[in-house]
C-alpha positions in Angstrom: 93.4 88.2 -19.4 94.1 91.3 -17.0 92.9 90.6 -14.0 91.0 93.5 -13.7 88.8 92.6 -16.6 88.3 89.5 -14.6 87.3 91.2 -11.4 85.3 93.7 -13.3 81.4 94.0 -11.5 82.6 93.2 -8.2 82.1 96.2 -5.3 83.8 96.1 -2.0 86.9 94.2 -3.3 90.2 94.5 -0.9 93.2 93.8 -2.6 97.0 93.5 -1.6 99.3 93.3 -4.2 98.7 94.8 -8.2 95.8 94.1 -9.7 97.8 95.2 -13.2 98.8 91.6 -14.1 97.9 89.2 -16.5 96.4 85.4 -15.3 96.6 82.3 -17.6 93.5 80.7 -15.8 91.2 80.4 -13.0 90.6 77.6 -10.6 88.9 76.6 -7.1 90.7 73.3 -7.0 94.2 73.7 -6.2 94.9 70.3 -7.6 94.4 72.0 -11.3 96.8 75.3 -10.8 99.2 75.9 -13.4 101.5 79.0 -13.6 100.0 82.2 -13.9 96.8 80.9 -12.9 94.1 82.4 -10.1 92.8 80.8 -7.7 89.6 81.1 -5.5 89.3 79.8 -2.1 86.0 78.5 -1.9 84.5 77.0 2.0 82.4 73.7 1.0 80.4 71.9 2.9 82.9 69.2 3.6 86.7 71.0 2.8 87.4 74.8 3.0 89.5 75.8 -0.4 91.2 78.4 2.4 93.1 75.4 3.8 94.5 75.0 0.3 95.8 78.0 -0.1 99.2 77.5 0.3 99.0 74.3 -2.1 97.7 76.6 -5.2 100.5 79.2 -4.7 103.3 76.5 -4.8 101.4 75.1 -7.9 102.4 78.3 -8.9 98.6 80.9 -8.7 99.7 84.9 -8.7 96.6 85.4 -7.7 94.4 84.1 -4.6 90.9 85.2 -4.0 89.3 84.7 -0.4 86.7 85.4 1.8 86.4 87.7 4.2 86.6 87.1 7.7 89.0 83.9 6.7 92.3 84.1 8.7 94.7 85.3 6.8 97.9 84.3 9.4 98.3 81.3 7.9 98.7 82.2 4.0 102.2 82.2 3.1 102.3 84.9 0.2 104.9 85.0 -2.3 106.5 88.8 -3.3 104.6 88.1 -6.2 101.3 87.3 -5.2 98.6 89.5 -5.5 95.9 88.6 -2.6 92.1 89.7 -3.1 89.5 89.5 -0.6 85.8 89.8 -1.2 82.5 89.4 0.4 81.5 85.9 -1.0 84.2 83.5 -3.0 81.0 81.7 -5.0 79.7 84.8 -5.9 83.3 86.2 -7.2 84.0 82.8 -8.8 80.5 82.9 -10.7 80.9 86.7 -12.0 85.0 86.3 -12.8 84.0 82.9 -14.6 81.6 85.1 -16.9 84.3 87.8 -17.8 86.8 85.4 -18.0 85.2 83.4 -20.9 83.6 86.5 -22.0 79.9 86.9 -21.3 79.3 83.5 -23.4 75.3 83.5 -22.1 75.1 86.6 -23.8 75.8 85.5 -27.1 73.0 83.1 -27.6 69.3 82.4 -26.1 69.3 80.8 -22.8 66.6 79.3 -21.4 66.1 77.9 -17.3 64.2 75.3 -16.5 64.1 74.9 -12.1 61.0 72.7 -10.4 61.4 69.4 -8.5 59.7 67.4 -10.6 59.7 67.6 -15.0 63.0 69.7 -15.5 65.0 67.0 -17.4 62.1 66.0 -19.5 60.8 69.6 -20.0 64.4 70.3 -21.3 64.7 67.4 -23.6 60.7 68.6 -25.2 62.5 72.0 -25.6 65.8 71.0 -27.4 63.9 68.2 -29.2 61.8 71.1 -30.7 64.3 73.3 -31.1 66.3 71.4 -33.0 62.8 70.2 -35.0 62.7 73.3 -36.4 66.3 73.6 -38.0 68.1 75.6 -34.7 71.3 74.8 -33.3 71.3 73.8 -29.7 72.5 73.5 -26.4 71.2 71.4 -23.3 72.8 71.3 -19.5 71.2 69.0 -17.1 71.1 66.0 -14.7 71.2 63.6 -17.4 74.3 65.1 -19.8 75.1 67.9 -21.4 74.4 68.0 -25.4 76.1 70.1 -27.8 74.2 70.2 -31.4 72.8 66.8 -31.1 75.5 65.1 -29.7 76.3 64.1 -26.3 79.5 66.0 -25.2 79.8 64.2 -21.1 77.6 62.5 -18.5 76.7 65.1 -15.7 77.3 64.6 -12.1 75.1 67.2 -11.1 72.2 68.7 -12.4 73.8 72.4 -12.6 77.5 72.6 -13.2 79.7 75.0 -10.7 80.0 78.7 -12.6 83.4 77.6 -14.1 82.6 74.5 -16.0 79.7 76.3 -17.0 81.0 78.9 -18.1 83.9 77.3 -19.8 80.6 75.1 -21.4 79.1 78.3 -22.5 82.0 79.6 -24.4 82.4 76.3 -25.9 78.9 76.1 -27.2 79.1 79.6 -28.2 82.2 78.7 -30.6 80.6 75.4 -31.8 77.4 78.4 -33.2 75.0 77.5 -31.0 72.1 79.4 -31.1 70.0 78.3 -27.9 70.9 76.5 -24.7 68.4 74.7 -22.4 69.7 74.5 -19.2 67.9 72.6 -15.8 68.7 74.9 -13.1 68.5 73.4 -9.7 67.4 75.3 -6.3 71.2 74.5 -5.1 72.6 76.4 -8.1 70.9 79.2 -7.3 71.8 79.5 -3.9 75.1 78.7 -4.0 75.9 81.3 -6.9 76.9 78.8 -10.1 74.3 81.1 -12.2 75.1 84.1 -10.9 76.1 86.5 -14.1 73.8 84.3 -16.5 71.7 86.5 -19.3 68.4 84.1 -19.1 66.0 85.3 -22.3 63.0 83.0 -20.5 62.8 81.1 -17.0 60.5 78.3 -17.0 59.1 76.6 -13.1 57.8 73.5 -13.9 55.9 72.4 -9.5 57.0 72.2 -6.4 57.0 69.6 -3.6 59.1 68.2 -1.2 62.5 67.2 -1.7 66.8 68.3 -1.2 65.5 68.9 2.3 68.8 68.1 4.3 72.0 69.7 6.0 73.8 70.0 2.9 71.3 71.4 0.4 68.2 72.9 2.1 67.0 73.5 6.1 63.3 73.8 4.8 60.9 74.0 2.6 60.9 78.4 2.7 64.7 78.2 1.8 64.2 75.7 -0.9 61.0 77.7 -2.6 63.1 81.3 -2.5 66.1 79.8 -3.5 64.2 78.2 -7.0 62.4 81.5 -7.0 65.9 83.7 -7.6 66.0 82.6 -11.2 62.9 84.9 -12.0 64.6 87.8 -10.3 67.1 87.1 -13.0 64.9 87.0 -15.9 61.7 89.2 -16.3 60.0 86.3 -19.1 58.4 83.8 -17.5 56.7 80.7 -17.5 54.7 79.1 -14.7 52.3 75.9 -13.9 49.2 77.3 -13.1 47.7 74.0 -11.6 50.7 74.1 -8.6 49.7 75.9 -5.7 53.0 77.4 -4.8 54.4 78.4 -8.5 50.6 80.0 -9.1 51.8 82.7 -6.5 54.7 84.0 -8.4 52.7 86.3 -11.1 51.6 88.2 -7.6 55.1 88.0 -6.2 57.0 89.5 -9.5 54.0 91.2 -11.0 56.1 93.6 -13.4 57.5 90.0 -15.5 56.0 89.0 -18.0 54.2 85.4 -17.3 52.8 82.6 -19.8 50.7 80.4 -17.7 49.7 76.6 -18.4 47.9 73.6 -16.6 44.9 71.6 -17.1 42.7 72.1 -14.3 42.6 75.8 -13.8 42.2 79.0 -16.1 45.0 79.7 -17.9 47.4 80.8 -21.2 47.7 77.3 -22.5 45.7 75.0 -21.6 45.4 70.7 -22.2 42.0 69.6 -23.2 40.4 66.6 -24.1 42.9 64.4 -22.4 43.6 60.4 -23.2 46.3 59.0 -21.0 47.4 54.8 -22.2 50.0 52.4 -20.9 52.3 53.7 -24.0 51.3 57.4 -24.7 49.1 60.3 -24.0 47.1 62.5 -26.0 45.4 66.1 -25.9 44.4 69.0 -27.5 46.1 72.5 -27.1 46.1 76.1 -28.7 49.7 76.1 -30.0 49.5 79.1 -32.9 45.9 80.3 -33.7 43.9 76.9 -33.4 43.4 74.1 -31.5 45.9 71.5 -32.6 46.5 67.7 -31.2 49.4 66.7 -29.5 50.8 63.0 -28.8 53.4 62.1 -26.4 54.8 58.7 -26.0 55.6 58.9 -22.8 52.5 58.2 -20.5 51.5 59.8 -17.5 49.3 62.7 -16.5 53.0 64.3 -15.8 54.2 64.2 -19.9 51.3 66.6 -20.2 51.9 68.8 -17.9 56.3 68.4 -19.5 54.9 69.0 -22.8 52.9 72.4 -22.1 55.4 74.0 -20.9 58.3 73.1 -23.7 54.9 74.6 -26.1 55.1 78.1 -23.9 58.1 78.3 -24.8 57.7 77.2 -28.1 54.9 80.1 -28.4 57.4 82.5 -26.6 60.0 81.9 -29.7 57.7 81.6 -32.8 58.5 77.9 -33.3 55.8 76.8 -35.6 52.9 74.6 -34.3 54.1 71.7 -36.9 57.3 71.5 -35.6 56.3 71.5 -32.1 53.6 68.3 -32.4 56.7 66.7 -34.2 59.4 67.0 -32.0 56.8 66.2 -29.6 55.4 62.9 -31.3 59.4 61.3 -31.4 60.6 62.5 -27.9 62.8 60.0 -25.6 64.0 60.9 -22.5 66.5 58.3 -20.5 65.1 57.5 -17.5 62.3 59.3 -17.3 59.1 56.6 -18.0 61.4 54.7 -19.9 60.2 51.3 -21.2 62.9 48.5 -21.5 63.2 45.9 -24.4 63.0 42.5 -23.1 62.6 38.6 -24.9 60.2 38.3 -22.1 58.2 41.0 -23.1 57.0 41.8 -19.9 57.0 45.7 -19.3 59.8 47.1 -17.5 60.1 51.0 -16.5 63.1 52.4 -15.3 61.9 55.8 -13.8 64.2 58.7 -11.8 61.3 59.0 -9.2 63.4 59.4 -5.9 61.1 61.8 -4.3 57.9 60.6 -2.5 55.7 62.8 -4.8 57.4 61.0 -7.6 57.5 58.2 -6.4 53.4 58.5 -6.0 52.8 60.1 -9.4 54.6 57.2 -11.1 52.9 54.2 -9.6 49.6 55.9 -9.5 50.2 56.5 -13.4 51.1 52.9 -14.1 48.0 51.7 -11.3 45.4 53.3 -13.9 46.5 51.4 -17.0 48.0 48.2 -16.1 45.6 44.9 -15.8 47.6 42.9 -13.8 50.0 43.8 -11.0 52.4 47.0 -10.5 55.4 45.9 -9.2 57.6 48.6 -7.3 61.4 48.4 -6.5 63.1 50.9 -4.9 65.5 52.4 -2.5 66.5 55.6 -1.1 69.5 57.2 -1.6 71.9 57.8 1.6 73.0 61.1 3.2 70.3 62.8 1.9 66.8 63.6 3.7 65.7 61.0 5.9 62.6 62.1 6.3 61.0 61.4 2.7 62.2 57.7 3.5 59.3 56.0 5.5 56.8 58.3 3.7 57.9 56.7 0.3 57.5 53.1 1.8 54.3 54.3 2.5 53.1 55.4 -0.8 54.8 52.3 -2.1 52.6 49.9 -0.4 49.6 51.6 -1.1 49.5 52.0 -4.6 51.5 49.1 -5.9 50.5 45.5 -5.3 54.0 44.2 -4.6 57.1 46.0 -3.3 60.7 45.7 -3.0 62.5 47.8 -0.7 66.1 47.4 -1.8 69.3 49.9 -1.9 69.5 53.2 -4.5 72.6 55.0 -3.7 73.7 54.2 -0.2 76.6 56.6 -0.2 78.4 56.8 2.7 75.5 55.7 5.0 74.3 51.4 5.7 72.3 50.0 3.1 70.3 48.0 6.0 69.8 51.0 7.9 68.3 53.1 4.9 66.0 50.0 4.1 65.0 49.8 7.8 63.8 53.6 7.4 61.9 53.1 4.3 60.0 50.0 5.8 58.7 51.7 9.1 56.7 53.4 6.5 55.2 50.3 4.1 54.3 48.8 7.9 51.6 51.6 7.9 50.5 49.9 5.1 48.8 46.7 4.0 50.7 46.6 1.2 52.8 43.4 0.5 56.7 43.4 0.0 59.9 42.0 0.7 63.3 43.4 2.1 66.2 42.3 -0.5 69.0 44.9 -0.1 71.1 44.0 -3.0 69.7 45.7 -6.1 70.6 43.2 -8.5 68.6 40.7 -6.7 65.2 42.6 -6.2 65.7 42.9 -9.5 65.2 39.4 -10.2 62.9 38.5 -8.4 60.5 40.9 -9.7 61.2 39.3 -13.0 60.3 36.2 -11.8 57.2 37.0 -10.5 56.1 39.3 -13.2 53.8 38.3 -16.5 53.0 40.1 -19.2 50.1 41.6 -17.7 52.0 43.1 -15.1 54.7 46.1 -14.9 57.6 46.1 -12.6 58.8 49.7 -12.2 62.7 50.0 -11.3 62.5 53.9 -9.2 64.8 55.6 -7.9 67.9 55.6 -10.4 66.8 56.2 -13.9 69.0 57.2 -16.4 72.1 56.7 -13.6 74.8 54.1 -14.7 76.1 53.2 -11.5 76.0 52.5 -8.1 77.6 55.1 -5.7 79.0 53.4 -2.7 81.1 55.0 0.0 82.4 57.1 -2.4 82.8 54.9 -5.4 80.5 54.7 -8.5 80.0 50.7 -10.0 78.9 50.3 -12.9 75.2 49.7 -12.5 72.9 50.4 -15.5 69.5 48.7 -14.9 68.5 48.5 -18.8 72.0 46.2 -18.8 70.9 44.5 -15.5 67.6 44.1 -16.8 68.2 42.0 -20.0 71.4 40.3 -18.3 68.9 38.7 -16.2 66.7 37.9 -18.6 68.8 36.2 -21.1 70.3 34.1 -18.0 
């Protein structure tokens, strides 16, 4: 492609060198130039693409991208290199990702789905739905990234950067996709990976606590107008009523147009008549032009909340109400509330819940059902916010009757001293527990002290099938672990 169709929407560019040449590719890794290909110089929070510089034009780029104020002393430029400097590197990347693979979001209805809490299950309601009634569909999220019913890779982050994306887009577009679903995390948004996306609806789900650290967010104001760029993107919205910080954005972006649902305040769709079991929930809703009854097998005050907003947007595209309380009636979601098999028989969840809101609105959902005891296990994961830590042992040993304060994902950071965090918190408490640091092991011995009466619910690493230590992913899937144990 010419490279000025590739730097085409960008303002302020400074460029040395002719722009009238063609590039084979474009890259921020300088691992994956080829010949011909551009690459952009991208400053991380742990490398800086500008030291790499030189690295991608032996590799062979005619083209390098940086950003200014970079020093520019050190770049050893070929006759034949053409050097382009612009304001911000993500943003270029982002926008010369879109013309590169041709506008794909453009080509098919894409809908955002940002929140802390619901976006992978609101996204699997939405494509389950979708594909209910006959479309062809897309989803991108935390979990994986599905392509017409069928998983195409595990994700290693809930938003891809804007050139896998991209590349994902044009993909899906050439595979006839009609719709994609797409969970779009604060961190995307900030750092530019969306930038150039044609959303047809935006969808915020709540808001509470979480990503609060060095590398993702300095506070809670950053983290609530970083989620809140996606609806400066998109004027057709959809909002949780019952959240006290997503009610304000109808006021804040008053010329969008806004659906509204919740079950505790006045809204566009609201859940009435609710029953919430140990296996399903249950309400009644206005979908078309009547009341109709919607079941959800996954329990929890929470799946209600999930499910009204994948029907807003069901109402937004004309879906009709039969196929929505279908798709609704059969959804699964990995990791999210998700009951394990067992000889035993004794019930197992293995939830995502690594916040300390979710952490709380999963044990106080399983408290209301279960006769016997809950059971908790959990960790935290490391280099992320500390804080959350001791108020998560907190919650712990308040609401469940047992607790096991083991490791998540320890990352570069000691397993000891992340449990040590987590347990000046359950001290507060007089909640019982035990410290057993390796996972496998906590594990167990909630097994063994479990009965049938009881549920032991594994938080923290849900659908995840590994372990991530010091840089390293084990294999680790708990629905494995779980019946490994078992059948020992």
């Amino acid at each position: 492609m010419e490279l000025k169709k590739v730097l085409a929407g960008l303002e302020g560019l400074k460029a040395k060198g002719t722009l009238d040449i063609d590039i084979k590719g474009i890259e921020s890794n300088s691992k994956n130039i080829k010949p011909g290909y551009m690459f952009f110089a991208i400053k991380g929070f742990n490398t800086d693409g500008h030291d790499y510089i030189n690295n991608a034009i032996e590799a062979g780029a005619n083209v390098i991208m940086v950003q200014e104020g970079c020093d520019l002393k050190s770049i050893k430029l070929k006759p034949d290199t053409t050097l382009v400097m612009y304001k911000d590197t993500r943003e270029a990347l982002a926008k010369c990702s879109c013309n590169y693979y041709g506008n794909p979001s453009m080509k098919f209805k894409l809908i955002g789905v940002t929140g802390t809490k619901g976006k992978t299950t609101t996204t699997f309601m939405i494509k389950e739905i979708l594909e209910k009634a006959g479309h062809k569909v897309g989803l991108i999220g935390t979990i994986a990234t599905y392509l017409n019913g069928k998983m195409l890779f595990e994700s290693n982050r809930t938003t891809p950067e804007s050139i896998e994306l991209q590349k994902i887009f044009a993909q899906m577009v050439d595979e006839g996709v009609e719709y994609v679903v797409m969970e779009v995390s604060s961190q995307s948004l900030k750092l530019h990976r969306v930038d150039g996306c044609d959303f047809d609806i935006v969808l915020f789900t709540n808001f509470s606590e979480d990503h609060i650290s060095p590398n993702e967010h300095p506070d809670m104001k950053d983290y609530f107008e970083s989620k809140l760029k996606l609806f400066e993107m998109c004027d057709n919205g959809i909002i949780n009523v019952d959240d006290l910080h997503v009610a304000k954005i109808p006021k804040l972006f008053p010329n969008n147009n806004i659906m509204t649902y919740g079950i505790d305040n006045y809204c566009d769709v609201l859940a009435k008549d609710i029953t919430i079991t140990n296996s399903y929930v249950d309400f009644r809703v206005k979908i078309s032009d009547r009341n109709e009854r919607v079941k959800v097998d996954i329990p929890g005050r929470f799946s209600v909340y999930n499910a009204l907003a994948a029907i807003c947007v069901a109402k937004k595209l004309g879906i009709p109400s039969d196929k929505v309380i279908e798709a609704l009636a059969e959804i699964k979601v990995p990791g999210r509330s998700e009951m394990v098999p067992n000889k035993k028989e004794i019930p197992i969840m293995i939830d995502y819940a690594h916040s300390p809101e979710s952490l709380q609105n999963i044990l106080s959902a399983v408290k209301s059902y279960t006769r016997g005891k809950v059971i908790s296990v959990f960790g935290c994961g490391g280099d992320r916010d500390k804080g959350k830590r001791p108020i998560m042992g907190e919650i712990s040993g308040r609401i469940a009757d047992f607790t096991f304060i083991t490791s998540d994902n320890p990352r570069t950071e000691d397993p000891e001293a992340i449990v040590k965090d987590i347990e000046e918190g359950i001290k507060k408490t007089k909640g019982k527990y035990k410290v057993v640091v390796d996972r496998i092991t906590a594990i167990k011995e909630a097994i063994d002290m479990a009965t049938k009466l009881d549920i032991i619910v594994l938080a923290g690493k849900g659908h995840e099938p590994y372990q991530e230590i010091n840089g390293k992913k084990y294999p680790f899937d708990e629905r494995v672990i779980v019946n490994e144990i078992i059948n020992k």
